[in-house]
Biopython code that builds the backbone (N, CA, C, O; Angstrom):
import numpy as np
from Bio.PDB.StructureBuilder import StructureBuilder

atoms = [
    (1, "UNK", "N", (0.831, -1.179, 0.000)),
    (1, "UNK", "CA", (0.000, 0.000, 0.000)),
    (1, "UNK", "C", (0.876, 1.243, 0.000)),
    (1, "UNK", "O", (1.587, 1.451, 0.983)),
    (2, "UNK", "N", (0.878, 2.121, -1.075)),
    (2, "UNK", "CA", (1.814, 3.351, -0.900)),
    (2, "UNK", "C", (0.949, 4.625, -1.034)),
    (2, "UNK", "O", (-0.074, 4.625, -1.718)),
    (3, "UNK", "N", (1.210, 5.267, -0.636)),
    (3, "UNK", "CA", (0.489, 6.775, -0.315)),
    (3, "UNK", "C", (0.486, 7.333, -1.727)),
    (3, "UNK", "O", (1.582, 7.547, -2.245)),
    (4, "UNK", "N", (-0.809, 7.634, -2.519)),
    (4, "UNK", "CA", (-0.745, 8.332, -3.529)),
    (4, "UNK", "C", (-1.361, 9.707, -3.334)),
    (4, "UNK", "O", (-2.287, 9.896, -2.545)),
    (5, "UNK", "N", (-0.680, 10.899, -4.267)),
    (5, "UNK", "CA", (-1.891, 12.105, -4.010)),
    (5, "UNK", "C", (-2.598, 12.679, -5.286)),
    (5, "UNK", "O", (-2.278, 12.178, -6.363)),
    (6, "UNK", "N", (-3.638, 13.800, -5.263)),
    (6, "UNK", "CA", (-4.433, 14.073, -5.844)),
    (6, "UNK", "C", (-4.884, 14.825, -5.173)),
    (6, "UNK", "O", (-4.511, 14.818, -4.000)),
    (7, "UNK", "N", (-5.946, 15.868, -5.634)),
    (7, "UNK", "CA", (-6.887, 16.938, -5.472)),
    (7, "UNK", "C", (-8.428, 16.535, -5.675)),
    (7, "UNK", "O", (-9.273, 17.428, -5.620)),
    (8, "UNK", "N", (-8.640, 15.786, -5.807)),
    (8, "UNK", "CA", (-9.872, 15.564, -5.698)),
    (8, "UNK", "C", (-9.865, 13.534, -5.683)),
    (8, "UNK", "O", (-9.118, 12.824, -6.357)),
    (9, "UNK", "N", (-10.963, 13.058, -4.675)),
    (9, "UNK", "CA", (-10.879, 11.580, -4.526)),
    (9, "UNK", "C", (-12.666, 11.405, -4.267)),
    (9, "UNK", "O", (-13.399, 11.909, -3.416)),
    (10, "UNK", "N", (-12.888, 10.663, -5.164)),
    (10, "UNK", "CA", (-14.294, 9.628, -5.068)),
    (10, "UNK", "C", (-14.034, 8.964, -3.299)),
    (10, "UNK", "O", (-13.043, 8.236, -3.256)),
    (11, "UNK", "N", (-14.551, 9.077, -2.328)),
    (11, "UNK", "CA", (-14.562, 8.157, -1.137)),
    (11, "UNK", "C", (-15.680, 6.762, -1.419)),
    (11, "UNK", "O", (-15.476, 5.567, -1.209)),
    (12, "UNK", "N", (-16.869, 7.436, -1.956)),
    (12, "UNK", "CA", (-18.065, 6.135, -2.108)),
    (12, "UNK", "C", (-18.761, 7.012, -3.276)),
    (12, "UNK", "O", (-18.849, 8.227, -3.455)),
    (13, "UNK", "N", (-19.371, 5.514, -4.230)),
    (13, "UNK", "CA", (-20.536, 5.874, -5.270)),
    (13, "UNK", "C", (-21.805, 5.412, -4.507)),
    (13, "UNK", "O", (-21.720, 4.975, -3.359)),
    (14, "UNK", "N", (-22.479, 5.472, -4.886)),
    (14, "UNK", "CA", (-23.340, 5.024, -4.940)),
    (14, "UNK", "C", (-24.386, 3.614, -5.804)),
    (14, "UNK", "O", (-24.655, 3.843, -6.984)),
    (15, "UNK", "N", (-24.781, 2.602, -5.354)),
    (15, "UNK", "CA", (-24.715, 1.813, -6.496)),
    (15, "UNK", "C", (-26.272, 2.202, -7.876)),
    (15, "UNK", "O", (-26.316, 1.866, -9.060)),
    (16, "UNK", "N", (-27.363, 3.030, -7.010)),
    (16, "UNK", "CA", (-28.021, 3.093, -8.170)),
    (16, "UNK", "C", (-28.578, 3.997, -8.799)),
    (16, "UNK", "O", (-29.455, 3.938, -9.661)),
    (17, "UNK", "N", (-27.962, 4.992, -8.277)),
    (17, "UNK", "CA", (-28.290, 6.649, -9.318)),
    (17, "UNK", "C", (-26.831, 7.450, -9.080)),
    (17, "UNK", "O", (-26.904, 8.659, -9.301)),
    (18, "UNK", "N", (-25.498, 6.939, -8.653)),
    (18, "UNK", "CA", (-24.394, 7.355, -9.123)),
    (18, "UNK", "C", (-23.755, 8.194, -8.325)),
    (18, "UNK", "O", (-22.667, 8.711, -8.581)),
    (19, "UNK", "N", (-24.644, 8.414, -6.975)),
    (19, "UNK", "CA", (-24.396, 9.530, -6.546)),
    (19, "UNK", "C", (-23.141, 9.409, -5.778)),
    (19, "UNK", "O", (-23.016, 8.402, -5.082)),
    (20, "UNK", "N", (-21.997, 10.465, -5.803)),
    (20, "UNK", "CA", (-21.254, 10.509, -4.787)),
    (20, "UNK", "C", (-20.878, 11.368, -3.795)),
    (20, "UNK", "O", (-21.345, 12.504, -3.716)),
    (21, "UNK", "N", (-19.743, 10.741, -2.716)),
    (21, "UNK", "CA", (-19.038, 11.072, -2.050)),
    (21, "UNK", "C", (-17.823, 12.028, -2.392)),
    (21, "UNK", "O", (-16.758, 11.458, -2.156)),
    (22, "UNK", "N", (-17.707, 12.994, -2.758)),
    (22, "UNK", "CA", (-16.150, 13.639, -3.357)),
    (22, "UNK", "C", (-15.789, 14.347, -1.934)),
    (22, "UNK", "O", (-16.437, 14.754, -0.970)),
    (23, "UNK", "N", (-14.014, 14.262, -2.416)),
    (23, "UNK", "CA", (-13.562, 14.804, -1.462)),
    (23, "UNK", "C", (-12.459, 16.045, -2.224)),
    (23, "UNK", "O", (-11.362, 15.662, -2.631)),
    (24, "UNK", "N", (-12.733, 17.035, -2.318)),
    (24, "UNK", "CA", (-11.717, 18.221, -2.741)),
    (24, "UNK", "C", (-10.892, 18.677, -2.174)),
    (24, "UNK", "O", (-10.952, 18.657, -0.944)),
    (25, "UNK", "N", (-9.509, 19.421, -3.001)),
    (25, "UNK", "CA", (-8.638, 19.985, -1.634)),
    (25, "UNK", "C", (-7.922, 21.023, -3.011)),
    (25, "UNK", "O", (-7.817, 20.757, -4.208)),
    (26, "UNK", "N", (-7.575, 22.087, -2.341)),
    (26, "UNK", "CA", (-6.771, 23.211, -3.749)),
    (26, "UNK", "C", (-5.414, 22.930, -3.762)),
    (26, "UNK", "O", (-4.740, 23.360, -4.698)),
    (27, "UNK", "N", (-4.871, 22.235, -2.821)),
    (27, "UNK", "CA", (-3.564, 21.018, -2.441)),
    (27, "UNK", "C", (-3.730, 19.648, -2.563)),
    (27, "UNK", "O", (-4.458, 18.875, -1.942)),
    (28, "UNK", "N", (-2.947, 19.473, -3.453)),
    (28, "UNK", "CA", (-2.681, 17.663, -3.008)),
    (28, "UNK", "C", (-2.962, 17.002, -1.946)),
    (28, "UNK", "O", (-2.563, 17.666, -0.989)),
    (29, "UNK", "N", (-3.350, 16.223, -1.670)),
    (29, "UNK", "CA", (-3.328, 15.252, -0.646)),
    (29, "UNK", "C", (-2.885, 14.144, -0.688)),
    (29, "UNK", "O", (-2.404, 13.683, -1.723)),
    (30, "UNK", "N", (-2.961, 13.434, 0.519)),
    (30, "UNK", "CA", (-2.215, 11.826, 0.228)),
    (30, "UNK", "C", (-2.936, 10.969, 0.825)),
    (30, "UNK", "O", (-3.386, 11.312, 1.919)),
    (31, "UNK", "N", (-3.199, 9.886, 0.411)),
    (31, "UNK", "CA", (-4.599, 8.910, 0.195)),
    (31, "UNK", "C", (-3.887, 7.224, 0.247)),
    (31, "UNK", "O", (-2.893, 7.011, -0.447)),
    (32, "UNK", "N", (-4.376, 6.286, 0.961)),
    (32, "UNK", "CA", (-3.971, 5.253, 0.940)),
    (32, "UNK", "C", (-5.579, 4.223, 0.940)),
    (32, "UNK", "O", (-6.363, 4.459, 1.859)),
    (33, "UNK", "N", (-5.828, 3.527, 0.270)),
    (33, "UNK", "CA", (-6.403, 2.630, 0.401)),
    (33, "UNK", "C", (-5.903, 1.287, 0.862)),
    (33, "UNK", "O", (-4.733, 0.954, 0.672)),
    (34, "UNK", "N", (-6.886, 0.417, 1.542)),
    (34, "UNK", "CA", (-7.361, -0.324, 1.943)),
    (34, "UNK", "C", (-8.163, -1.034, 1.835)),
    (34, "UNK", "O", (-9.184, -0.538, 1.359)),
    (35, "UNK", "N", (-8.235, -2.601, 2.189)),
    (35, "UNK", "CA", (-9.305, -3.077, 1.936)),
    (35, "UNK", "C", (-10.829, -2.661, 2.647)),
    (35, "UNK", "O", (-11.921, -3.074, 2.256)),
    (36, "UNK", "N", (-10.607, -1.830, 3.673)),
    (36, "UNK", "CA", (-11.717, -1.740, 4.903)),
    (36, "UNK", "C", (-11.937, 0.056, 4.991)),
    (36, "UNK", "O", (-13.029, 0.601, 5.153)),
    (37, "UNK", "N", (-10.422, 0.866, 4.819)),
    (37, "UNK", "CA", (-11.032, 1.894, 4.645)),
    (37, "UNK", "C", (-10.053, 2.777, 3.515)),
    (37, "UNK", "O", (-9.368, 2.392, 2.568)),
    (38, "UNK", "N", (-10.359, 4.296, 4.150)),
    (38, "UNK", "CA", (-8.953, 4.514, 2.723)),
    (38, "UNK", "C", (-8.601, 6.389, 3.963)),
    (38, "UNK", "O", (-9.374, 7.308, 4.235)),
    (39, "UNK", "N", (-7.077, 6.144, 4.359)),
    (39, "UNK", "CA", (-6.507, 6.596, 5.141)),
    (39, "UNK", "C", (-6.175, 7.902, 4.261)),
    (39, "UNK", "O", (-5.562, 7.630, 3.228)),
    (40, "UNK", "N", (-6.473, 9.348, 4.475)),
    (40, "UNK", "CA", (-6.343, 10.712, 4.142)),
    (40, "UNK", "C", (-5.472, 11.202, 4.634)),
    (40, "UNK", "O", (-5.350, 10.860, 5.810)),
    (41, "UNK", "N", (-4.547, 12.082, 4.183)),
    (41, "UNK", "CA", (-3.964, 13.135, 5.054)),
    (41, "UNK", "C", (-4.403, 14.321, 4.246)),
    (41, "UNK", "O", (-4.328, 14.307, 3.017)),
    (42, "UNK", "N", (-4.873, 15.378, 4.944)),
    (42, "UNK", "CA", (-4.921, 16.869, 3.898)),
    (42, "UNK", "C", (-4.201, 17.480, 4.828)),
    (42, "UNK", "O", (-4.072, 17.488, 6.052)),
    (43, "UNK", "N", (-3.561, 18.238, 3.419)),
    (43, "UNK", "CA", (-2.449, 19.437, 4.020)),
    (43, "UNK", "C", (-3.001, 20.513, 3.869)),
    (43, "UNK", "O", (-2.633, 21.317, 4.725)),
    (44, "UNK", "N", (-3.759, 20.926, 3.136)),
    (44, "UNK", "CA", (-5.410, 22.788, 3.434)),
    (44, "UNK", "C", (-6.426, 21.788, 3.612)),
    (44, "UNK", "O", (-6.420, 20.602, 3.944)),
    (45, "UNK", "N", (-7.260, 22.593, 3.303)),
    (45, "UNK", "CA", (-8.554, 22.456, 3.823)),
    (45, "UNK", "C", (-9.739, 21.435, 3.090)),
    (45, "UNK", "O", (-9.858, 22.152, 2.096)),
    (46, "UNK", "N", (-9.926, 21.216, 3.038)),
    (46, "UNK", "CA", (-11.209, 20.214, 2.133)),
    (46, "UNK", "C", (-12.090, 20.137, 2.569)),
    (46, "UNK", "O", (-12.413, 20.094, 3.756)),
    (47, "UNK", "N", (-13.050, 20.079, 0.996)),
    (47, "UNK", "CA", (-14.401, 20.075, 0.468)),
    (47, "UNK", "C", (-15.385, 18.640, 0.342)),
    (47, "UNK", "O", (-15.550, 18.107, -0.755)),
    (48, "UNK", "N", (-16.052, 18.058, 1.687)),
    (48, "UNK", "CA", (-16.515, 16.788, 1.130)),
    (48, "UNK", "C", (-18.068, 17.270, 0.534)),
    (48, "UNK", "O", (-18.823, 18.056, 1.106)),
    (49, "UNK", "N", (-18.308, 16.609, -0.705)),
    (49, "UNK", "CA", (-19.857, 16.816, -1.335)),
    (49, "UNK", "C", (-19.923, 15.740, -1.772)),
    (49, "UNK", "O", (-19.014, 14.951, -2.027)),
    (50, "UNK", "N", (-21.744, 15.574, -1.961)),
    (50, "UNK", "CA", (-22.975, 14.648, -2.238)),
    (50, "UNK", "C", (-23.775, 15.329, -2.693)),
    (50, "UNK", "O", (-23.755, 16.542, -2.488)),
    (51, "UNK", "N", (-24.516, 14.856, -3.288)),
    (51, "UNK", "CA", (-25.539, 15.027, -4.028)),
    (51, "UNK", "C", (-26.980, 16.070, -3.627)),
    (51, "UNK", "O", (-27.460, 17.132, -4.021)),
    (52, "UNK", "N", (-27.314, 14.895, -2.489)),
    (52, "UNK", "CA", (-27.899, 14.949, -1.645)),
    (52, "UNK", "C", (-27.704, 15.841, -0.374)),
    (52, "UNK", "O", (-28.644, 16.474, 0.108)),
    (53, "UNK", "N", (-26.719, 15.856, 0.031)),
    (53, "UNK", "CA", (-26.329, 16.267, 1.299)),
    (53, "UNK", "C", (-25.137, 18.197, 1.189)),
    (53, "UNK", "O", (-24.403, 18.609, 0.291)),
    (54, "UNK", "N", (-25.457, 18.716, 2.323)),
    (54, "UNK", "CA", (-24.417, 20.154, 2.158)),
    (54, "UNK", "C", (-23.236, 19.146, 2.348)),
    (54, "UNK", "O", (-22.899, 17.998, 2.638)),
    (55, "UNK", "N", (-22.746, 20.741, 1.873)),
    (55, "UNK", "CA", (-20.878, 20.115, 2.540)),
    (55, "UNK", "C", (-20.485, 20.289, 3.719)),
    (55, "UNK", "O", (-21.052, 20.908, 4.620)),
    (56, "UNK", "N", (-19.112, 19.528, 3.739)),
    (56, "UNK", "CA", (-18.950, 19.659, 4.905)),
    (56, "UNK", "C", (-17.336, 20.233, 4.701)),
    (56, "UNK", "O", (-16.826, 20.012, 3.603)),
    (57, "UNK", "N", (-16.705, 20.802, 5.505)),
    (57, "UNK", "CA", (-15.544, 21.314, 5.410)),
    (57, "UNK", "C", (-14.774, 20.754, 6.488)),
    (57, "UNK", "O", (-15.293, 20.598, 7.593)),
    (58, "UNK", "N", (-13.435, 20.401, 6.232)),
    (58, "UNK", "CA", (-12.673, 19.573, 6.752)),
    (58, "UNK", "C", (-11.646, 20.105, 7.182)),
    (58, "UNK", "O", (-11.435, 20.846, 6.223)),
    (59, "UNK", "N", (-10.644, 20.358, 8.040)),
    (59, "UNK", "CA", (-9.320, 21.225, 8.073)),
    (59, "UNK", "C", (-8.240, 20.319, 7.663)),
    (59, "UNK", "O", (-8.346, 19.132, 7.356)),
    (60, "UNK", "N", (-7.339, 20.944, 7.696)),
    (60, "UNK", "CA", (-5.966, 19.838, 7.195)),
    (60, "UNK", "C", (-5.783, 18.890, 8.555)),
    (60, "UNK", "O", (-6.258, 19.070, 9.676)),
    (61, "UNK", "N", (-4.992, 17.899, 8.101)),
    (61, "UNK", "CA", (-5.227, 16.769, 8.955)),
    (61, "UNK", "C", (-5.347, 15.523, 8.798)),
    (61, "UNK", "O", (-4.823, 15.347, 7.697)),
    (62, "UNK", "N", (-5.773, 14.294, 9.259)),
    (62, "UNK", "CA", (-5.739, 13.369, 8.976)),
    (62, "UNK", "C", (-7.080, 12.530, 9.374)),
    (62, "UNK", "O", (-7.743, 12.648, 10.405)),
    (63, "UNK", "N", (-7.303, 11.619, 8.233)),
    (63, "UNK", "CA", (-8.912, 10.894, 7.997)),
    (63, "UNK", "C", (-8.716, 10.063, 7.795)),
    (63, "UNK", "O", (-7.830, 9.706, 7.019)),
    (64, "UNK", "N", (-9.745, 9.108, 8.641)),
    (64, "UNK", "CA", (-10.295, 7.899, 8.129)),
    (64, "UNK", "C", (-11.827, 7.438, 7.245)),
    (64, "UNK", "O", (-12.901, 7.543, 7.838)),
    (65, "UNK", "N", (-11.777, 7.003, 6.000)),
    (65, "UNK", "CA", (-12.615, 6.833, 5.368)),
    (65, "UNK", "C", (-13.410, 5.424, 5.654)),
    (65, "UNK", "O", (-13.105, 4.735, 4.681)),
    (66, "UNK", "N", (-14.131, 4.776, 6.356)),
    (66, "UNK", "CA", (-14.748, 3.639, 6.141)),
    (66, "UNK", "C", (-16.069, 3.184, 5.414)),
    (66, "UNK", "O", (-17.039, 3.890, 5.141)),
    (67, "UNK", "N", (-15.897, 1.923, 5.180)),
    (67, "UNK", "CA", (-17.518, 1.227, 4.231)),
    (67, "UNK", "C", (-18.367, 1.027, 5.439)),
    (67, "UNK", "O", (-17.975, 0.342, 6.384)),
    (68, "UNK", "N", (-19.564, 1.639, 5.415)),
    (68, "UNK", "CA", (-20.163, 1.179, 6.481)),
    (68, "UNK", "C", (-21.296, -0.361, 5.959)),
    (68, "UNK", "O", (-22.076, -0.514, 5.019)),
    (69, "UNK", "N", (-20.836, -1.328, 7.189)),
    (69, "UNK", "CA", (-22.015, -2.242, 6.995)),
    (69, "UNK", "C", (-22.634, -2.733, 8.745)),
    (69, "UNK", "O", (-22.417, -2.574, 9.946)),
    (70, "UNK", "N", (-23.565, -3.443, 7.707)),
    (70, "UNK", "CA", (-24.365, -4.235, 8.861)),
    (70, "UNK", "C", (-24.734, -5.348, 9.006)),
    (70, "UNK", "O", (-24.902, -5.860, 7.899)),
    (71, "UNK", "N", (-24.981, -6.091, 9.896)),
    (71, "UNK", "CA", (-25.282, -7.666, 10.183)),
    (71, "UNK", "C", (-26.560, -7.800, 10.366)),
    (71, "UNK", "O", (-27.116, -6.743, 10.663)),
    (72, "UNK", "N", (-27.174, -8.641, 10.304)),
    (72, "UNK", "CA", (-28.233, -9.538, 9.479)),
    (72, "UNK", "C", (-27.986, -10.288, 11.156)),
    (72, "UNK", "O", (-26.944, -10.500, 11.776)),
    (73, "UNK", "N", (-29.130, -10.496, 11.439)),
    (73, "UNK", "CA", (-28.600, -11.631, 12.885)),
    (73, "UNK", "C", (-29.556, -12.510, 12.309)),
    (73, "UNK", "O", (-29.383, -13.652, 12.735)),
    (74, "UNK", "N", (-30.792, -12.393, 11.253)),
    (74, "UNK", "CA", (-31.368, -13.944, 11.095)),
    (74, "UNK", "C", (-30.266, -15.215, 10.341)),
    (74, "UNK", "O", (-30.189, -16.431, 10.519)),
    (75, "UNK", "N", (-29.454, -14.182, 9.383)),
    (75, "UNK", "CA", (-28.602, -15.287, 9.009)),
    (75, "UNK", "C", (-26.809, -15.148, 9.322)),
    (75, "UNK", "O", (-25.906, -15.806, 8.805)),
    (76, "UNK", "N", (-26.732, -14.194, 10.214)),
    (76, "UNK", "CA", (-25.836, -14.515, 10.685)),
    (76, "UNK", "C", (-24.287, -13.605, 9.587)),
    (76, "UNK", "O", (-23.094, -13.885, 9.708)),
    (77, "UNK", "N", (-24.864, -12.599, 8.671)),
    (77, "UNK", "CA", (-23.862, -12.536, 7.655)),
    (77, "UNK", "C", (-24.091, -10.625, 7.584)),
    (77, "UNK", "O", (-25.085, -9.924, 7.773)),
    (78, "UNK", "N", (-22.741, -10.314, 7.244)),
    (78, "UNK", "CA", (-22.883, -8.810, 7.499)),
    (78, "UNK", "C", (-22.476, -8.089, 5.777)),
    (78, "UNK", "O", (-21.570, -8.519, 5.062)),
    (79, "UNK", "N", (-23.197, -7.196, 5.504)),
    (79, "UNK", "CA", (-23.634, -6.861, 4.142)),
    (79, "UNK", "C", (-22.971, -5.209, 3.889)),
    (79, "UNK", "O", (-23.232, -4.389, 4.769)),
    (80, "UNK", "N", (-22.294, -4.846, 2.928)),
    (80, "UNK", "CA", (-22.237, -3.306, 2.857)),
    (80, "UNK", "C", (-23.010, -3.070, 2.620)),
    (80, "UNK", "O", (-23.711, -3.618, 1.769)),
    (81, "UNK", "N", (-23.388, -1.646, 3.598)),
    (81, "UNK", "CA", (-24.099, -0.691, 3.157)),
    (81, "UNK", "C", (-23.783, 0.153, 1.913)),
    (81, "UNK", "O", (-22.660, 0.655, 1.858)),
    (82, "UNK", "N", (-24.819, 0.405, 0.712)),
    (82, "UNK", "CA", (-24.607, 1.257, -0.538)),
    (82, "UNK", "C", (-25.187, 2.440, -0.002)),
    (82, "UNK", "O", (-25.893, 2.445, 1.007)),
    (83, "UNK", "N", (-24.899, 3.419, -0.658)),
    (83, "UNK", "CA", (-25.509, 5.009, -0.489)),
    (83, "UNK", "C", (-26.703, 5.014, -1.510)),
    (83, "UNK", "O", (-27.386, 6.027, -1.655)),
]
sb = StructureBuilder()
sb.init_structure("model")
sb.init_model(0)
sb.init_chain("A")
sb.init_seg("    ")
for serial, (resi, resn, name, xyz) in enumerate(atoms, 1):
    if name == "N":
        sb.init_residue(resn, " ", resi, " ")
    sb.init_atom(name, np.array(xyz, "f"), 0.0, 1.0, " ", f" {name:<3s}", serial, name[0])
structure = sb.get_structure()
């Protein structure tokens, strides 16, 4: 896993009208994925937007991105959650 950067990163789509998660920054950042989440560092400030939802503004710093899921207790099996 090596730290890549970029100015703008997809965190989550959505699976059935596309919608996403973006994360902006007017600086590079550095981004590591994972199988479980995907580890941020911003060095200014960032822009997370949705579709749906305001933004939210972030300071420089460091993030954790996770998939959220949930378990099922009739069968015992835990499912991602899609947006």
């Amino acid at each position: 896993m090596s730290q890549q950067k970029t100015k703008r990163l997809v965190l989550s789509e959505g699976e059935t009208i596309g919608h996403k998660h973006v994360l902006e920054s007017k600086r590079d950042f550095g981004f590591t994925r994972t199988d479980f989440c995907i580890f941020i560092q911003l060095i200014d400030q960032g822009i997370l937007t949705h579709d749906e939802h305001d933004r939210i503004v972030l300071e420089p710093g460091s993030y954790r991105s996770y998939n959220q899921v949930e378990f099922n207790p009739m069968d015992n099996t835990v499912h991602r959650v899609f947006d």
